[in-house]
C-alpha positions in Angstrom: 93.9 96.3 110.2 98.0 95.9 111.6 98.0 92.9 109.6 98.0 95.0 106.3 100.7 94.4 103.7 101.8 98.0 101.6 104.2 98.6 98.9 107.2 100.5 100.5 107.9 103.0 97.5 111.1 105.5 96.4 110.6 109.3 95.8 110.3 108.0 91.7 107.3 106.2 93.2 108.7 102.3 92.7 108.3 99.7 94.9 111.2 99.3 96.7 109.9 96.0 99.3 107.0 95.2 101.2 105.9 96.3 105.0 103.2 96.2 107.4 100.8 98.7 107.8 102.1 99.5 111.6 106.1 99.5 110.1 105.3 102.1 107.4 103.1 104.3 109.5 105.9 104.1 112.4 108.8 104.7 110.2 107.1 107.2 107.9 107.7 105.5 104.5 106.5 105.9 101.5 103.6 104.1 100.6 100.5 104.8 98.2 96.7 105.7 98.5 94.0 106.9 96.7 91.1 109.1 97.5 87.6 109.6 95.4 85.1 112.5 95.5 81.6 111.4 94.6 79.6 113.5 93.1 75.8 113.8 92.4 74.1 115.5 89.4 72.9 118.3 91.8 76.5 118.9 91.6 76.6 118.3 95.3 79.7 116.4 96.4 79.7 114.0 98.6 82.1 113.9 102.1 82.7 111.8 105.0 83.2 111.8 108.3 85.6 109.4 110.1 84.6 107.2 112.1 85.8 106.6 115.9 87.9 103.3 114.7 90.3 105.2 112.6 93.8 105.0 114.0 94.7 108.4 112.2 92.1 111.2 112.4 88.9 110.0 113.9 85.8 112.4 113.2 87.6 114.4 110.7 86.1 115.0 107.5 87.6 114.0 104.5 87.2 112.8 101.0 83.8 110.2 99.9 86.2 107.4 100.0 90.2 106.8 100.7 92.5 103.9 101.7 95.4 102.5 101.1 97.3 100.8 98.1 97.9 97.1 98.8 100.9 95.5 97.8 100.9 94.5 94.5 97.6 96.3 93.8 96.9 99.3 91.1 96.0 102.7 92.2 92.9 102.1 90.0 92.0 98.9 91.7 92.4 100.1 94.8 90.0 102.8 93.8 87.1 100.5 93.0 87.7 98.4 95.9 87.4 101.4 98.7 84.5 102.6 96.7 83.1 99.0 97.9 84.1 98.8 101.2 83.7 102.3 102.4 80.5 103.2 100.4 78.8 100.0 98.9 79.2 101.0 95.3 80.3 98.6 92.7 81.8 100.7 90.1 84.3 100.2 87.4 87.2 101.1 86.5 86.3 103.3 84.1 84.0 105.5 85.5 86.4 106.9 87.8 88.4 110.0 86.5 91.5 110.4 87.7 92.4 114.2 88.5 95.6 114.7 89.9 98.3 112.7 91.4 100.2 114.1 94.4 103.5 113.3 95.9 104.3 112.2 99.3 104.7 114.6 102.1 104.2 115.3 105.3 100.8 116.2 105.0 99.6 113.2 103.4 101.3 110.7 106.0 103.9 110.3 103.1 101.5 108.7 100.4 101.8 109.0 96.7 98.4 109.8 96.3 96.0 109.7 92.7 92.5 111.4 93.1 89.7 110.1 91.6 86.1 111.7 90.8 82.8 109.4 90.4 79.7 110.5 89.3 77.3 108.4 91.1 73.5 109.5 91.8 72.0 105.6 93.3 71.9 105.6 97.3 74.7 104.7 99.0 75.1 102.4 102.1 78.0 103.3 103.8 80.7 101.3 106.1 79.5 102.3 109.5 83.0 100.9 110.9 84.7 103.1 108.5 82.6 106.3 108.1 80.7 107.9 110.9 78.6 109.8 108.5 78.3 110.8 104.3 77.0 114.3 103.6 76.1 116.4 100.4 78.1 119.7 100.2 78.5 122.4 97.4 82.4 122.5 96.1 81.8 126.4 97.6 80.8 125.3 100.8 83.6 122.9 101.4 85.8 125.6 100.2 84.9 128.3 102.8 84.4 125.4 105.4 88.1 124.5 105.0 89.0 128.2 104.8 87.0 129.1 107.9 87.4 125.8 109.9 90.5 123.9 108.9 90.5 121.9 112.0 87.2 119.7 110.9 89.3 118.0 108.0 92.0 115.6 107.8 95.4 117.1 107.3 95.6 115.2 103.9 92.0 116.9 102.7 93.4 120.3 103.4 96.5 119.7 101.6 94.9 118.2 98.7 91.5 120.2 98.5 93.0 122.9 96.1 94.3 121.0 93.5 90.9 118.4 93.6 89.3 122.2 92.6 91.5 122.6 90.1 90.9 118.9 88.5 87.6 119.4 89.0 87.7 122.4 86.7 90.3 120.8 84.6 87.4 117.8 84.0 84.1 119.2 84.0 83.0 117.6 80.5 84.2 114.3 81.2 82.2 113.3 83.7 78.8 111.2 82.6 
């Protein structure tokens, strides 16, 4: 996982060089990531737990699926490809919807982030490395959860959960 290669990025979000995953984590540079929220046609949305392995945030919950940007990858790529590795589902580009884009700070661990959503109803056969554990919740009880227990999420989910309402507002007719 150290061995990792990232895109080292300005504040206009452009690659600026290359660095490992330990150097931009230890010198707090920018760098990019996305993050998908599955959702079911119960209009249940799907979250994960962390798993113990995670250097940043074990057990926390978070969003279905997130990594990291590699170097000379596309957010959207990127996108598909964690949607593989952390959950088993080959999707395509374009069934994923982006909703927001956020800028680096210190809640996200200094990632340019885009936000996907993906309507997916199959079963999924999660990363047990990766996730310690996918569950179904209503976008009202992750609300008051975060509200009531802010402490159970990642630092980036709590940041980012408002706006990932909003988006989800803002593109209710465009998912399948």
């Amino acid at each position: 996982m150290n061995d990792e290669v990232f895109d080292v990025v300005n504040l206009k979000d452009q690659v600026v060089r290359q660095a490992s995953r330990r150097e931009v984590h230890n010198d707090h540079l920018f760098h990019r990531a996305v993050h998908i929220l599955v959702t079911r046609s119960s209009s249940q949305w799907i979250l994960q737990k962390r798993s113990a392995s995670k250097d940043l945030e074990p057990f926390l919950w978070t969003s279905s699926c997130s990594g990291h940007v590699d170097s000379g990858e596309s957010y959207i790529n990127a996108a598909v490809r964690e949607c593989k590795e952390e959950l088993g589902i080959i999707t395509e580009n374009k069934s994923l919807i982006e909703i927001f884009r956020s800028s680096p700070c210190i809640e996200t661990g200094n990632e340019f982030i885009r936000f996907y959503l993906l309507k997916y109803d199959k079963s999924i056969r999660h990363n047990s490395e990766e996730i310690l554990q996918l569950k179904e919740f209503s976008i009202r009880e992750i609300e008051k959860s975060t509200r009531i227990f802010p402490n159970i999420f990642t630092n980036s989910f709590i940041h980012l959960f408002p706006y990932v309402q909003k988006g989800i507002l803002l593109n209710e007719g465009c998912l399948p």
